[in-house]
Structures are given as structure tokens and as C-alpha cells.
C-alpha positions, 0 to 999 in steps of 0.5 A: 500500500506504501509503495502505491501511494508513493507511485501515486504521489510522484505521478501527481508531482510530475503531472503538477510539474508538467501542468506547470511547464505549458502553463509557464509556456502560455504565459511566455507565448501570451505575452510574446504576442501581445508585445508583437501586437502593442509594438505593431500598432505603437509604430503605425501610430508613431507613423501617423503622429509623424505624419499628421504632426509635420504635415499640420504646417501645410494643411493650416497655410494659406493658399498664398503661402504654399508652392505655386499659390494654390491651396492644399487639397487643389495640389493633392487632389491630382496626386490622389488621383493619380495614384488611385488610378495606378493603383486601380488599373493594375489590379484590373489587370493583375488580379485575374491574371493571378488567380488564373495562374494560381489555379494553373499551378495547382490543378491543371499542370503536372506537377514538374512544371507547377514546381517550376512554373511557381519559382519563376513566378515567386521570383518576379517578387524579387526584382528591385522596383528600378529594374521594372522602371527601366524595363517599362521605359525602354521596352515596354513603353516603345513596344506599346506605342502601335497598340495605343495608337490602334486603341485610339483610331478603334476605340478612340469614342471611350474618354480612357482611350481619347488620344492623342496616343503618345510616342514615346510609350510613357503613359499610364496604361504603361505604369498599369501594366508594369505595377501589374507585373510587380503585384502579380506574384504577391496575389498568385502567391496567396490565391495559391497556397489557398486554392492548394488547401481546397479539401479534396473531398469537396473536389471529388465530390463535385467530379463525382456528380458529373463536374468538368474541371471548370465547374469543379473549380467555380463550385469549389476552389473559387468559393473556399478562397474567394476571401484569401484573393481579396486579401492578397489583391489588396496586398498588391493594391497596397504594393501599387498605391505606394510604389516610387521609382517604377512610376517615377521613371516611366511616367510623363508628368503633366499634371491636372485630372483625367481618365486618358491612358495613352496620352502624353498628359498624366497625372503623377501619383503622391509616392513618385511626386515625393520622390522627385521633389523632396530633394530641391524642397526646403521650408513649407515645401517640405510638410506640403509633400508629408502632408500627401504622404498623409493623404496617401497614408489615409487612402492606403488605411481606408483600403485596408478597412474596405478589404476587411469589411468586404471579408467580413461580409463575405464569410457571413454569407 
């Protein structure tokens, strides 16, 4: 009897023990994360307090103070512009192209040429924004001048393809077209990893009752990763909205409000506008262009709200 209460008690010890280990491990994992969490939300707010701080000066100026005498919102509101236009446009190009790649790699290709074709395609990620600038201005852009003078004599009638068409290829239907190629693998890569997770018996189930592949896809793998596309679209849609030196490289500035894509006249967008001129500006010029940095601060977390409410909705249905 002695020997089976000694048995019990160590069992009890050694459960104690243990029990003291995870619960010592939750804590540490606990508090590991909310540090990570605090730290994250510290910084977006030091980034805004920054922002709002420097750029006051130039939001309470008067029109007559500011660069070339013309109010605030009058100077941002091109830029802002501009900058949803990029950003738009190369998610109408890019997002469908992704998802068709994503579902390429992983149900219709074999397997070897899935592996391959999704390093190549990860690996469009890796090349510095400067190398796609200059691709877009000495290839891409001469290579597009026939096809925008054929959209302007074809379809010439739509405000986007109003002409005249531009000759050197600097347009905005270019810089679509170049921040397109540059978020393509960050929504591929996300629409992939979830349409690879479809349960497979969701898949054999809908073959099973007489579904082609396409209709395998549109009933099963489209639904289970409709909300993981939108998140990685507006990942890349966060990439576009804030991409510097592509942009400003390739584009041909002129400032001012329009829809035309193949024209010499475009508007700039805040982050290259930034760039081009914060190293010639001093004084007040200086907060007017972190005041845009704000602006382009508060489209990019108004993105992110609509993203997550679109979410939201969508797993409630």
C-alpha cells in the first residue's frame, strides 16, 4: 500500500510539474504576442503622429503661402488621383491574371512544371522596383506605342482611350501594366497556397456528380478562397498605391485630372511626386509633400478597412 501511494504521489508531482511547464509556456507565448501586437500598432501610430504632426504646417497655410499659390487639397487632389488610378488599373489587370495562374499551378499542370512554373513566378517578387522602371521605359513603353495608337483610331469614342496616343510609350496604361507585373506574384502567391488547401473531398465530390474541371473549380476552389484573393489583391493594391521609382521613371508628368491612358498628359501619383521633389524642397515645401504622404497614408488605411469589411461580409454569407 506504501509503495502505491508513493507511485501515486510522484505521478501527481510530475503531472503538477508538467501542468506547470505549458502553463509557464502560455504565459511566455501570451505575452510574446501581445508585445508583437502593442509594438505593431505603437509604430503605425508613431507613423501617423509623424505624419499628421509635420504635415499640420501645410494643411493650416494659406493658399498664398504654399508652392505655386494654390491651396492644399487643389495640389493633392491630382496626386490622389493619380495614384488611385495606378493603383486601380493594375489590379484590373493583375488580379485575374493571378488567380488564373494560381489555379494553373495547382490543378491543371503536372506537377514538374507547377514546381517550376511557381519559382519563376515567386521570383518576379524579387526584382528591385528600378529594374521594372527601366524595363517599362525602354521596352515596354516603345513596344506599346502601335497598340495605343490602334486603341485610339478603334476605340478612340471611350474618354480612357481619347488620344492623342503618345510616342514615346510613357503613359499610364504603361505604369498599369508594369505595377501589374510587380503585384502579380504577391496575389498568385496567396490565391495559391489557398486554392492548394481546397479539401479534396469537396473536389471529388463535385467530379463525382458529373463536374468538368471548370465547374469543379467555380463550385469549389473559387468559393473556399474567394476571401484569401481579396486579401492578397489588396496586398498588391497596397504594393501599387505606394510604389516610387517604377512610376517615377516611366511616367510623363503633366499634371491636372483625367481618365486618358495613352496620352502624353498624366497625372503623377503622391509616392513618385515625393520622390522627385523632396530633394530641391526646403521650408513649407517640405510638410506640403508629408502632408500627401498623409493623404496617401489615409487612402492606403481606408483600403485596408474596405478589404476587411468586404471579408467580413463575405464569410457571413
Amino acid at each position: 500500500m506504501a509503495h502505491f501511494d508513493t507511485t501515486t504521489n510522484a505521478g501527481q508531482i510530475l503531472a503538477a510539474a508538467s501542468g506547470g511547464r505549458r502553463r509557464r509556456g502560455d504565459r511566455i507565448f501570451s505575452n510574446t504576442a501581445v508585445i508583437a501586437a502593442v509594438t505593431i500598432l505603437a509604430l503605425l501610430a508613431g507613423v501617423a503622429i509623424f505624419l499628421v504632426s509635420e504635415g499640420l504646417p501645410a494643411l493650416t497655410a494659406s493658399s498664398s503661402e504654399l508652392p505655386k499659390g494654390e491651396s492644399f487639397i487643389s495640389y493633392a487632389a491630382p496626386l490622389a488621383f493619380g495614384t488611385c488610378l495606378a493603383g486601380v488599373l493594375a489590379m484590373i489587370i493583375a488580379v485575374p491574371l493571378a488567380v488564373a495562374v494560381a489555379l494553373f499551378i495547382t490543378h491543371i499542370a503536372p506537377p514538374r512544371i507547377a514546381l517550376w512554373l511557381g519559382f519563376v513566378v515567386d521570383l518576379l517578387a524579387a526584382i528591385p522596383s528600378i529594374i521594372y522602371g527601366l524595363w517599362g521605359i525602354f521596352v515596354l513603353g516603345p513596344a506599346a506605342v502601335p497598340a495605343m495608337k490602334w486603341l485610339e483610331e478603334k476605340l478612340g469614342f471611350l474618354p480612357i482611350f481619347e488620344g492623342p496616343a503618345s510616342i514615346t510609350g510613357r503613359t499610364m496604361l504603361v505604369v498599369g501594366l508594369v505595377l501589374a507585373v510587380m503585384i502579380l506574384p504577391i496575389v498568385s502567391a496567396v490565391a495559391r497556397e489557398v486554392f492548394a488547401q481546397t479539401p479534396r473531398k469537396l473536389q471529388e465530390g463535385a467530379q463525382a456528380l458529373g463536374a468538368t474541371r471548370w465547374e469543379m473549380i467555380k463550385t469549389t476552389v473559387l468559393p473556399f478562397g474567394k476571401s484569401s484573393v481579396i486579401s492578397g489583391a489588396m496586398l498588391g493594391l497596397g504594393r501599387a498605391l505606394g510604389e516610387t521609382m517604377a512610376v517615377a521613371i516611366i511616367l510623363s508628368v503633366s499634371g491636372g485630372v483625367t481618365f486618358n491612358l495613352i496620352s502624353q498628359a498624366n497625372p503623377s501619383t503622391i509616392a513618385a511626386n515625393i520622390a522627385l521633389n523632396f530633394p530641391e524642397s526646403s521650408g513649407l515645401a517640405i510638410n506640403v509633400l508629408i502632408a500627401t504622404g498623409l493623404v496617401l497614408f489615409v487612402i492606403t488605411l481606408a483600403t485596408n478597412f474596405f478589404a476587411r469589411w468586404i471579408i467580413a461580409r463575405s464569410e457571413v454569407r
